[in-house]
N, CA, C and O atoms as a Tripos MOL2 file, in Angstrom:
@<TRIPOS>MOLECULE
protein
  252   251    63     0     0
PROTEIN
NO_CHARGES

@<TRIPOS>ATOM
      1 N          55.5540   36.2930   87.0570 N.3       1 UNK1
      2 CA         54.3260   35.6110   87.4350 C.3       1 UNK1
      3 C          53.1300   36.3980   86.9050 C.2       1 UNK1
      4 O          53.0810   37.6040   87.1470 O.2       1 UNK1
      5 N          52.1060   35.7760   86.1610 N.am      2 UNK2
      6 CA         51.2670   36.2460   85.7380 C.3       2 UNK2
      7 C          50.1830   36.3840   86.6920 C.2       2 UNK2
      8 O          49.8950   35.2810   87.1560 O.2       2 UNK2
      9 N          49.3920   37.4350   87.2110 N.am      3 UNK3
     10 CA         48.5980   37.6010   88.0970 C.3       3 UNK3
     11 C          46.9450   38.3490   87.6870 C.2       3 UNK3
     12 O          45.9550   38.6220   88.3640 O.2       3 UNK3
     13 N          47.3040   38.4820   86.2130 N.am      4 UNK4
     14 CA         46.0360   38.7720   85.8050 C.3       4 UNK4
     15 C          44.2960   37.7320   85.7300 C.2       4 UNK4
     16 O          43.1400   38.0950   85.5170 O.2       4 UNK4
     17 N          44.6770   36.9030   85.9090 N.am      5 UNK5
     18 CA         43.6620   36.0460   86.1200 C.3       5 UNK5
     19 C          42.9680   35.1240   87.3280 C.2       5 UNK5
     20 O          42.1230   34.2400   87.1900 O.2       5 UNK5
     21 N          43.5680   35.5900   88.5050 N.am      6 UNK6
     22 CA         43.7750   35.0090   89.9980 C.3       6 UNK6
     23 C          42.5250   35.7630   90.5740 C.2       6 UNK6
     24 O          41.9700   35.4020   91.6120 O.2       6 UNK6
     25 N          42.1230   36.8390   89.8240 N.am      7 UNK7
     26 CA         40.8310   37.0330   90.4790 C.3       7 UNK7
     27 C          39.5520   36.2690   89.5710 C.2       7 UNK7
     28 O          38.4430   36.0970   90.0770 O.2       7 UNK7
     29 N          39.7720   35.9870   88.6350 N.am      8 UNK8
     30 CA         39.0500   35.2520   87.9260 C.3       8 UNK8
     31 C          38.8130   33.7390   88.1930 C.2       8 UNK8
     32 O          37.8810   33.0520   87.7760 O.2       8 UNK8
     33 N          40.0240   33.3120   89.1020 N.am      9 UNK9
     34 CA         40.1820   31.7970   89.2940 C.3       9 UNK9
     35 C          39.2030   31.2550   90.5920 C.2       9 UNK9
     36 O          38.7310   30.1460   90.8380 O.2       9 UNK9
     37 N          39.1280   32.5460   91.2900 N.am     10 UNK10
     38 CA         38.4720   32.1400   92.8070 C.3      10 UNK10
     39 C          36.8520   31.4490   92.4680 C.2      10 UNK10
     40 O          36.2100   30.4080   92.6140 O.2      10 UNK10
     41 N          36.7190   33.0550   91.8300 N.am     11 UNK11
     42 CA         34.8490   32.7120   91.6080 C.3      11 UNK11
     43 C          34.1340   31.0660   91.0710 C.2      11 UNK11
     44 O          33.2310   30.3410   91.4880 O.2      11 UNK11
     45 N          34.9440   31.0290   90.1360 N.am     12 UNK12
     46 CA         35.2820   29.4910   89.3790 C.3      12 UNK12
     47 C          35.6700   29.0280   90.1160 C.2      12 UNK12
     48 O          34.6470   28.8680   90.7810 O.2      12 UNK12
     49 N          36.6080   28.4880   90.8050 N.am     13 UNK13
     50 CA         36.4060   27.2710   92.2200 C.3      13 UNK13
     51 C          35.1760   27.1300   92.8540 C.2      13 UNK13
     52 O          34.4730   26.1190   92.8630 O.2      13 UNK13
     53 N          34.8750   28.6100   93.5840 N.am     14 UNK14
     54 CA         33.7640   28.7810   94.5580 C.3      14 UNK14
     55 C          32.6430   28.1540   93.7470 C.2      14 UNK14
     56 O          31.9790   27.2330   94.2230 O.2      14 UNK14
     57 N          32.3820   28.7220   92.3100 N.am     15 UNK15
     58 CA         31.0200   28.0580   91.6200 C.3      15 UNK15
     59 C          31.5630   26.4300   91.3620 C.2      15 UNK15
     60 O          30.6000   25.7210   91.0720 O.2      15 UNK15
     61 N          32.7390   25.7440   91.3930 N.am     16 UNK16
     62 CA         32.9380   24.9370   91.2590 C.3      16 UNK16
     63 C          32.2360   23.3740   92.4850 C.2      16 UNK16
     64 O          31.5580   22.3520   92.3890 O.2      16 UNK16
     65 N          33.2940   24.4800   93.9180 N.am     17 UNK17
     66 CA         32.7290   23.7500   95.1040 C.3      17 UNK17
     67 C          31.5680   23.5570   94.9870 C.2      17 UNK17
     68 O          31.2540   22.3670   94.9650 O.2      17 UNK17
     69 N          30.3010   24.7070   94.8480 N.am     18 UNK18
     70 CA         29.1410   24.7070   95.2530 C.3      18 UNK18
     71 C          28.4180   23.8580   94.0480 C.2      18 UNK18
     72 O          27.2420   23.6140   94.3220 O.2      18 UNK18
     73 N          28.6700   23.5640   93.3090 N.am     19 UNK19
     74 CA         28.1110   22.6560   92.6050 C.3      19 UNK19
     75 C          28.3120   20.9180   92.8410 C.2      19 UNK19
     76 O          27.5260   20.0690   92.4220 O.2      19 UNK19
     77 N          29.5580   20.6590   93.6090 N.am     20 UNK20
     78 CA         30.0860   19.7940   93.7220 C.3      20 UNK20
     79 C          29.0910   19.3160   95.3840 C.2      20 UNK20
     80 O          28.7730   18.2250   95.8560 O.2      20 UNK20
     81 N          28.9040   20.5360   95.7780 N.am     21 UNK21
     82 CA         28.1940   20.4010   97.0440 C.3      21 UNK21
     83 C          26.8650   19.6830   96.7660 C.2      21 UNK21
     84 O          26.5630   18.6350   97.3360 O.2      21 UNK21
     85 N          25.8520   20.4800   95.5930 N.am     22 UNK22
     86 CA         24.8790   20.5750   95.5050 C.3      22 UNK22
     87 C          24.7120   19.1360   95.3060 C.2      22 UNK22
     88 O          23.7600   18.5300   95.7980 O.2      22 UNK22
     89 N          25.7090   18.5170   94.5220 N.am     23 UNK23
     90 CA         25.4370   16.8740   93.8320 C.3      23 UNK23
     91 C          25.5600   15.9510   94.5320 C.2      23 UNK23
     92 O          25.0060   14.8620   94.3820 O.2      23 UNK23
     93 N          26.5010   16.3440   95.6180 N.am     24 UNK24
     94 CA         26.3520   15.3520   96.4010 C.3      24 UNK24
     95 C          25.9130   15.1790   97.3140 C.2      24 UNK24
     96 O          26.1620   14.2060   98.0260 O.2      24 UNK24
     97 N          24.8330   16.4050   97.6630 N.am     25 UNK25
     98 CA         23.4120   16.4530   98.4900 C.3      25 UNK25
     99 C          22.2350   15.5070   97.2370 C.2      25 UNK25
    100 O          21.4740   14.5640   97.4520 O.2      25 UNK25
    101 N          22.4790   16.1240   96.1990 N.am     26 UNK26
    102 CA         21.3090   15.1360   95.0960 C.3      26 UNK26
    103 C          21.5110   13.5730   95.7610 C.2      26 UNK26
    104 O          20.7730   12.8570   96.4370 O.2      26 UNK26
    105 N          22.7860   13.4290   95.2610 N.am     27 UNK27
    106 CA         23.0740   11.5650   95.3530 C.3      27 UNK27
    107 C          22.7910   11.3890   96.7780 C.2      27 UNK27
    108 O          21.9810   10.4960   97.0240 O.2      27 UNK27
    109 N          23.2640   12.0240   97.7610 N.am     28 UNK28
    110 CA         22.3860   11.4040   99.0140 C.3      28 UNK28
    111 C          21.1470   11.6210   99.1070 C.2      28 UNK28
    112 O          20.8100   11.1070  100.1740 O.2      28 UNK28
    113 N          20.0190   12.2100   98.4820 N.am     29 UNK29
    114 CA         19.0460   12.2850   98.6650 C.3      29 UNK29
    115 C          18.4680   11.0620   97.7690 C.2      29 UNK29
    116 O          17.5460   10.3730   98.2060 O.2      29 UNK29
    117 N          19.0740   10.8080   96.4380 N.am     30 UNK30
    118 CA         18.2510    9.9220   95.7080 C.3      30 UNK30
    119 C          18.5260    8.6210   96.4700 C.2      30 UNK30
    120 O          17.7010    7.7120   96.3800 O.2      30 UNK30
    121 N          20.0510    8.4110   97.4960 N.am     31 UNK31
    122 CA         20.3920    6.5440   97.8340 C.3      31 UNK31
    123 C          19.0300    6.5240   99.1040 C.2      31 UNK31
    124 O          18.5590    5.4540   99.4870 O.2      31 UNK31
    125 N          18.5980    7.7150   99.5710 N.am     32 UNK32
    126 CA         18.2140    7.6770  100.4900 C.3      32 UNK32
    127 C          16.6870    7.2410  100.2380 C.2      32 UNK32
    128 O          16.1660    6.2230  100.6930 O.2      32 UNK32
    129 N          16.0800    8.1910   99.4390 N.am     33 UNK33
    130 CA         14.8700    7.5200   98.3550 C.3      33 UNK33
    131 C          15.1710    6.2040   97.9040 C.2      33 UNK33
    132 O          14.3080    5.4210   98.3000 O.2      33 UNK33
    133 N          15.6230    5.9260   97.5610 N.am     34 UNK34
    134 CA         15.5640    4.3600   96.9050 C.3      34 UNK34
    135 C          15.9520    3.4170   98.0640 C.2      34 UNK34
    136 O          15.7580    2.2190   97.8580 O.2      34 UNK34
    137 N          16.4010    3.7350   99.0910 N.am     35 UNK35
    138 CA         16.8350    2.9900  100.5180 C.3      35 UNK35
    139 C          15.0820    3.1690  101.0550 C.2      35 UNK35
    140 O          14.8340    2.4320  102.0090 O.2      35 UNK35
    141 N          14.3740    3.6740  100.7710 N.am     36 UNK36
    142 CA         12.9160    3.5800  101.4740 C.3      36 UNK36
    143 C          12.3060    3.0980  100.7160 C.2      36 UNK36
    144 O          11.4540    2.4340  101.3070 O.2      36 UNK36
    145 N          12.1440    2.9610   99.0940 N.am     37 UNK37
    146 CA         11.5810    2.2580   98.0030 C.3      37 UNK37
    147 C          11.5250    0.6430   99.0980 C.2      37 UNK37
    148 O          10.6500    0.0310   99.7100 O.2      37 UNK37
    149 N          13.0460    0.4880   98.8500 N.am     38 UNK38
    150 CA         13.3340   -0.8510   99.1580 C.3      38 UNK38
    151 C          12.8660   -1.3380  100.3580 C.2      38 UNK38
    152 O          12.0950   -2.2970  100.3830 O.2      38 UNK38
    153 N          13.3880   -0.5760  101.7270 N.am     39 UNK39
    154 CA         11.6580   -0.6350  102.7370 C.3      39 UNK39
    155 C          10.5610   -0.8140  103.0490 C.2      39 UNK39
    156 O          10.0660   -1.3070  104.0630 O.2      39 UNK39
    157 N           9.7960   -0.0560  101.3930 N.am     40 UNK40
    158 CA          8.4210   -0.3080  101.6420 C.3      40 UNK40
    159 C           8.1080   -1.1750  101.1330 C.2      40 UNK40
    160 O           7.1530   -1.8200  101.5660 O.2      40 UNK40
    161 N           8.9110   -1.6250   99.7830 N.am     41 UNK41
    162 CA          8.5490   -2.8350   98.8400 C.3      41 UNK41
    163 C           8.8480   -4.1970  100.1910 C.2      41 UNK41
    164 O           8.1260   -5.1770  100.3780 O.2      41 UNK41
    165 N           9.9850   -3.8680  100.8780 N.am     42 UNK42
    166 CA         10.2560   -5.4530  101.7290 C.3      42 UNK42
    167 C           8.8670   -5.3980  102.8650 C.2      42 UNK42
    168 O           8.2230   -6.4140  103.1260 O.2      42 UNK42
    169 N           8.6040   -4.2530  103.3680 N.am     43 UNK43
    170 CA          7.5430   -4.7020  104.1670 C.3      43 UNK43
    171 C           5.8430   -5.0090  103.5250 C.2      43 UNK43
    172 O           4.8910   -5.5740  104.0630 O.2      43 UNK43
    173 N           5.9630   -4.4470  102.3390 N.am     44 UNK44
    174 CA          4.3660   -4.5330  101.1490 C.3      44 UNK44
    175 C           5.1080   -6.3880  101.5930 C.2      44 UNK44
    176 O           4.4220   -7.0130  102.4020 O.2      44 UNK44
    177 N           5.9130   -6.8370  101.2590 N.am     45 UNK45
    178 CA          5.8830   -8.2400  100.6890 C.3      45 UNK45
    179 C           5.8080   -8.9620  101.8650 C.2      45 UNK45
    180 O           4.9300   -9.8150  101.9900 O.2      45 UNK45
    181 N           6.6070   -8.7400  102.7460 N.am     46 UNK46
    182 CA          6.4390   -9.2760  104.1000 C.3      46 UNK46
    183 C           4.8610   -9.5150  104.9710 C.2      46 UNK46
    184 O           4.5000  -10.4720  105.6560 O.2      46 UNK46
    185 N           4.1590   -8.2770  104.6330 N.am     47 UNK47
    186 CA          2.4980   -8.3380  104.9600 C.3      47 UNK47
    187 C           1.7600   -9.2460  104.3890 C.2      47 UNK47
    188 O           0.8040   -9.7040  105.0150 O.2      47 UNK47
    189 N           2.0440   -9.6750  103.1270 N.am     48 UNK48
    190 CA          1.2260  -10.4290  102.5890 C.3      48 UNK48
    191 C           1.2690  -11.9730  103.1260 C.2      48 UNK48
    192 O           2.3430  -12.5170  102.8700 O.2      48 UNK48
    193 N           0.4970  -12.6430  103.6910 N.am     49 UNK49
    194 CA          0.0540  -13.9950  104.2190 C.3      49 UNK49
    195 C           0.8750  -14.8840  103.6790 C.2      49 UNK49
    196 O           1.2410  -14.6150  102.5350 O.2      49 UNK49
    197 N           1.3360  -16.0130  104.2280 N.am     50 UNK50
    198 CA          2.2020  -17.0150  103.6770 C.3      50 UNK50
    199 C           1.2430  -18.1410  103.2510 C.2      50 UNK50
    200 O           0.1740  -18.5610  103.6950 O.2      50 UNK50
    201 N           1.9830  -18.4440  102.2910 N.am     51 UNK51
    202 CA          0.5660  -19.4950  101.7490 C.3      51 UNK51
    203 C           0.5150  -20.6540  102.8450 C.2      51 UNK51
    204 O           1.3850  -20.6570  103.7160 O.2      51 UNK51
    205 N          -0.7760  -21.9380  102.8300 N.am     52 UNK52
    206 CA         -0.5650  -22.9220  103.9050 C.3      52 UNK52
    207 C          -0.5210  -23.8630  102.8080 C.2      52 UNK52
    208 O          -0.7990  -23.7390  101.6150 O.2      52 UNK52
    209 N           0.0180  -25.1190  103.7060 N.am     53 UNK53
    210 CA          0.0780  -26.3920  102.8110 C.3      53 UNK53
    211 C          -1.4490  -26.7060  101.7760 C.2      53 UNK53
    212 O          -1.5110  -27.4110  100.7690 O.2      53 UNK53
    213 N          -2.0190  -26.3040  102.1130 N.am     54 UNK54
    214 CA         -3.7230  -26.7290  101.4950 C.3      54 UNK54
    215 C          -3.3930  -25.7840  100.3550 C.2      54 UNK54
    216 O          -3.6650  -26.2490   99.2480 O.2      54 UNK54
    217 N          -2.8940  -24.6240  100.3670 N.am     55 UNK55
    218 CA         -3.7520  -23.8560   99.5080 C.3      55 UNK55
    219 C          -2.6620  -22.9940   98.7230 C.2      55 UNK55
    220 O          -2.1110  -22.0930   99.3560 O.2      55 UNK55
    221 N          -2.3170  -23.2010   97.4070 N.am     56 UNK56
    222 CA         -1.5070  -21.8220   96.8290 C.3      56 UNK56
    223 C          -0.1910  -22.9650   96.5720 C.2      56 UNK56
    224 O           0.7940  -22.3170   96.2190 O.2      56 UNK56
    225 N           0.0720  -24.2210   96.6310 N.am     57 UNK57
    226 CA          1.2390  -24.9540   96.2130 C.3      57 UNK57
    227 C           0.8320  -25.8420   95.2750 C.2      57 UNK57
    228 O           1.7850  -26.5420   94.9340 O.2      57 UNK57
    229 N          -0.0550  -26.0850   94.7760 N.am     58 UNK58
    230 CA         -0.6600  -26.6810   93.1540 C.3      58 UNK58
    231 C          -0.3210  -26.1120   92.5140 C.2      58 UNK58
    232 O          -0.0940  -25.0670   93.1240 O.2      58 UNK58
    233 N           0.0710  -25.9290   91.0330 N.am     59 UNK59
    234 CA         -0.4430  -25.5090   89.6810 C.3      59 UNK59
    235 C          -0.2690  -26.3120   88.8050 C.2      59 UNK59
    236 O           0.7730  -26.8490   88.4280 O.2      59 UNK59
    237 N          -1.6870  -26.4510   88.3260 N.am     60 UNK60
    238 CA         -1.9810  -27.7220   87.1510 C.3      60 UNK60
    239 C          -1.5810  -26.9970   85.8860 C.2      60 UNK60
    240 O          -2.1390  -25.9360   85.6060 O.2      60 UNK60
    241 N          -0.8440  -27.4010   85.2740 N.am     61 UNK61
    242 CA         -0.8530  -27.0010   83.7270 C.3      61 UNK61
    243 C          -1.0460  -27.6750   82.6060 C.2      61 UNK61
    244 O          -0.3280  -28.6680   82.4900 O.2      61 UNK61
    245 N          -1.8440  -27.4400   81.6760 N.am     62 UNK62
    246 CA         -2.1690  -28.0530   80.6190 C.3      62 UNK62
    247 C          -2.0080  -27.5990   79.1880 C.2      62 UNK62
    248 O          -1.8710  -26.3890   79.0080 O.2      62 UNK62
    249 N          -2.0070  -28.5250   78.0000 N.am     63 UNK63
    250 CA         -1.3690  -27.9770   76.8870 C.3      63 UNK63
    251 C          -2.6020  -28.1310   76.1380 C.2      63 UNK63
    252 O          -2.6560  -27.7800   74.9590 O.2      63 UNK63
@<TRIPOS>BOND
     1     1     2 1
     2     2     3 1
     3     3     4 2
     4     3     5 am
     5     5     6 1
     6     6     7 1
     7     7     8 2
     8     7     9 am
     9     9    10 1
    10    10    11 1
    11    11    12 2
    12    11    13 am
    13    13    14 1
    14    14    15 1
    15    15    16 2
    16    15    17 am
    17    17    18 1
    18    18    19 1
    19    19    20 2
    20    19    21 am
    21    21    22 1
    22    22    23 1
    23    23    24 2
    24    23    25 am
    25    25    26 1
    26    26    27 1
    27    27    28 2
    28    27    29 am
    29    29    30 1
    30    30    31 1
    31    31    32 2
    32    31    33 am
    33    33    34 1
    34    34    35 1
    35    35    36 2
    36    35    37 am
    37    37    38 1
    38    38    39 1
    39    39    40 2
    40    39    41 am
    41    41    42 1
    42    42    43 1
    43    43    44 2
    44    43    45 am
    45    45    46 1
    46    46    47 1
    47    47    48 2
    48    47    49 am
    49    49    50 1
    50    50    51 1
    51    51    52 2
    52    51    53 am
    53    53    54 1
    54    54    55 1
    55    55    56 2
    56    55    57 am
    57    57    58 1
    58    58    59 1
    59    59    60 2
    60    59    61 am
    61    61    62 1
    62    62    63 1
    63    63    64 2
    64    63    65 am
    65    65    66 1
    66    66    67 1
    67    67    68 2
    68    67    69 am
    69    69    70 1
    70    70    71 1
    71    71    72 2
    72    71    73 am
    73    73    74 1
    74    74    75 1
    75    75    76 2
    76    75    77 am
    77    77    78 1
    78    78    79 1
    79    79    80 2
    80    79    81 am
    81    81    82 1
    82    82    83 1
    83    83    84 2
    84    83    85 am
    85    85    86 1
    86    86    87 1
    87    87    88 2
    88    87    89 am
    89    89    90 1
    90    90    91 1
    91    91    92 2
    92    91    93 am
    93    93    94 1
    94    94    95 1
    95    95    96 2
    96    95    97 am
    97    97    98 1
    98    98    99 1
    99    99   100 2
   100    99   101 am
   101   101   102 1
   102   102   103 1
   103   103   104 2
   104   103   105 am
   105   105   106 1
   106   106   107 1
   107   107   108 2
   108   107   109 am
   109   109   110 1
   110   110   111 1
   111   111   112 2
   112   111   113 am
   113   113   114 1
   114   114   115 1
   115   115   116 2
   116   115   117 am
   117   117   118 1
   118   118   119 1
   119   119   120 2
   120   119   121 am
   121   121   122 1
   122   122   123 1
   123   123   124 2
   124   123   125 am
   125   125   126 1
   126   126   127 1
   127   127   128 2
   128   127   129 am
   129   129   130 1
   130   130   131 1
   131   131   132 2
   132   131   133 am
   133   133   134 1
   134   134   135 1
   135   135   136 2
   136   135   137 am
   137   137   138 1
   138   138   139 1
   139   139   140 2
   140   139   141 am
   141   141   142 1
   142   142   143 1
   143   143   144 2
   144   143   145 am
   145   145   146 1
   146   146   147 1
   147   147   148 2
   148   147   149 am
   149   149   150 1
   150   150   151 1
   151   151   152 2
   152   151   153 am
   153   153   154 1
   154   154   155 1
   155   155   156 2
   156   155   157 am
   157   157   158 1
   158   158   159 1
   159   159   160 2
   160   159   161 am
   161   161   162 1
   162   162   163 1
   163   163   164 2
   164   163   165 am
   165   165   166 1
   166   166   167 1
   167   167   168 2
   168   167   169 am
   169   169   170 1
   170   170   171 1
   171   171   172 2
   172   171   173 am
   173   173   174 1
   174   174   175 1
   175   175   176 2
   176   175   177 am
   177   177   178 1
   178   178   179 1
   179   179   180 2
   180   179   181 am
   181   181   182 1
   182   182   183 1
   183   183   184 2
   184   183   185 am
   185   185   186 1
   186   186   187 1
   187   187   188 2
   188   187   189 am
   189   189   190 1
   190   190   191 1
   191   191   192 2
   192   191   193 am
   193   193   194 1
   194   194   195 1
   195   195   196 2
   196   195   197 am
   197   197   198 1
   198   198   199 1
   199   199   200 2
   200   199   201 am
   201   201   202 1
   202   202   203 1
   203   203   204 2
   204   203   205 am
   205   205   206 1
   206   206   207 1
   207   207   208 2
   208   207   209 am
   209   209   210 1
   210   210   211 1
   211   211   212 2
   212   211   213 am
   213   213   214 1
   214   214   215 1
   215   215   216 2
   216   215   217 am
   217   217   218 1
   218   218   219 1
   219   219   220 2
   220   219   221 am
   221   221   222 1
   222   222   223 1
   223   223   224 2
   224   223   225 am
   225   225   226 1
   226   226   227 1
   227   227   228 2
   228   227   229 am
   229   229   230 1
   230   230   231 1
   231   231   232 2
   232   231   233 am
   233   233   234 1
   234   234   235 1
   235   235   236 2
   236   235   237 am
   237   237   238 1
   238   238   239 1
   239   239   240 2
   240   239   241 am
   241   241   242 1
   242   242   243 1
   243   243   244 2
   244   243   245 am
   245   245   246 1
   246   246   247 1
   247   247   248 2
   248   247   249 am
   249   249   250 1
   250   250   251 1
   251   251   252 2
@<TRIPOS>SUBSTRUCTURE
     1 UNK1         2 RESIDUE 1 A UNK
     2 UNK2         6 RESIDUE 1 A UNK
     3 UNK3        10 RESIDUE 1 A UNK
     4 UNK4        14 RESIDUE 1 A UNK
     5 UNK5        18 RESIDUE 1 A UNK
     6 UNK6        22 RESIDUE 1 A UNK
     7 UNK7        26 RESIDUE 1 A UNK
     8 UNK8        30 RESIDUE 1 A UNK
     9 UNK9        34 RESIDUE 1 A UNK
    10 UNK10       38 RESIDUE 1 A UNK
    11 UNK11       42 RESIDUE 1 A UNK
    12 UNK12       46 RESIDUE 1 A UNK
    13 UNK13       50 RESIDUE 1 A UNK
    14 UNK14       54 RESIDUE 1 A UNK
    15 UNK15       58 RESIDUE 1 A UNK
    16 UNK16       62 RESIDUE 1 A UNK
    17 UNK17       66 RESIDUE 1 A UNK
    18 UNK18       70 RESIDUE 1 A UNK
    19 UNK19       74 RESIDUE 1 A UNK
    20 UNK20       78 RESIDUE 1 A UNK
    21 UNK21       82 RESIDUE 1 A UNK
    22 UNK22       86 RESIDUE 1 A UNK
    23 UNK23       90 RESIDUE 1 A UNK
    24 UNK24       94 RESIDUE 1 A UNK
    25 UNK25       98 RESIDUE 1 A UNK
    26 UNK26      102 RESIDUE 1 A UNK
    27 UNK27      106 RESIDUE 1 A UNK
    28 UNK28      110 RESIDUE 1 A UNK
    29 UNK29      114 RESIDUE 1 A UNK
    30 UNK30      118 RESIDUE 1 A UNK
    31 UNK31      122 RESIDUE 1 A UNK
    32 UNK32      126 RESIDUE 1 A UNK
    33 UNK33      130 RESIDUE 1 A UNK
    34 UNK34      134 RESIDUE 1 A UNK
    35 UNK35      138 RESIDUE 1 A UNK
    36 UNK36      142 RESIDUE 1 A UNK
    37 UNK37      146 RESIDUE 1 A UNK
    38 UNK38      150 RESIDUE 1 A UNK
    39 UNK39      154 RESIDUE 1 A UNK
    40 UNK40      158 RESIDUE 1 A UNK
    41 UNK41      162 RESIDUE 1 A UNK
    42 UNK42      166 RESIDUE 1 A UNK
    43 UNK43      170 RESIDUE 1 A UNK
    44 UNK44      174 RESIDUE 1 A UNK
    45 UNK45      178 RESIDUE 1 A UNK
    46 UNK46      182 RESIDUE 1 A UNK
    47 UNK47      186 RESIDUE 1 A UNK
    48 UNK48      190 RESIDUE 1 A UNK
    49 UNK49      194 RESIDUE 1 A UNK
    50 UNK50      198 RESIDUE 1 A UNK
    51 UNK51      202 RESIDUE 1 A UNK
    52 UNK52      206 RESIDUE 1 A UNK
    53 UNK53      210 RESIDUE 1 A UNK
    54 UNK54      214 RESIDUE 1 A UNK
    55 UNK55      218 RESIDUE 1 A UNK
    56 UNK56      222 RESIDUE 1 A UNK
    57 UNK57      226 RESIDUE 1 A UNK
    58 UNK58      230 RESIDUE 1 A UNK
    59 UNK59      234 RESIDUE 1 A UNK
    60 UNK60      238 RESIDUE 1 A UNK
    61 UNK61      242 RESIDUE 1 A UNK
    62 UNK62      246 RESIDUE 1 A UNK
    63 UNK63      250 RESIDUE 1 A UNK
């Protein structure tokens, strides 16, 4: 059994895990950002006034 490289193998996992950690703190941070994008954009749109029958259901177009 070759045992010359088993101390070499740990560090490389460990930097392995911790990178694996780090990314998938990124990706939950970015679904989480874009999960509030989508929040603010639905309530920006939701605030805005609904049109009434009188006003905002015309458009004349001409050539």
């Amino acid at each position: 059994m070759d045992i010359e490289r088993t101390a070499q193998v740990s560090p490389v996992l460990s930097a392995q895990r911790t990178a694996n950690t780090h990314e998938m703190k990124a990706v939950k941070m970015a679904n989480e950002h874009i999960e509030a994008e989508g929040q603010a954009a639905l309530m920006l749109i939701q605030s805005v006034p609904a049109a009434t029958e009188l006003a905002g259901n015309n458009i004349n177009v001409t050539a």
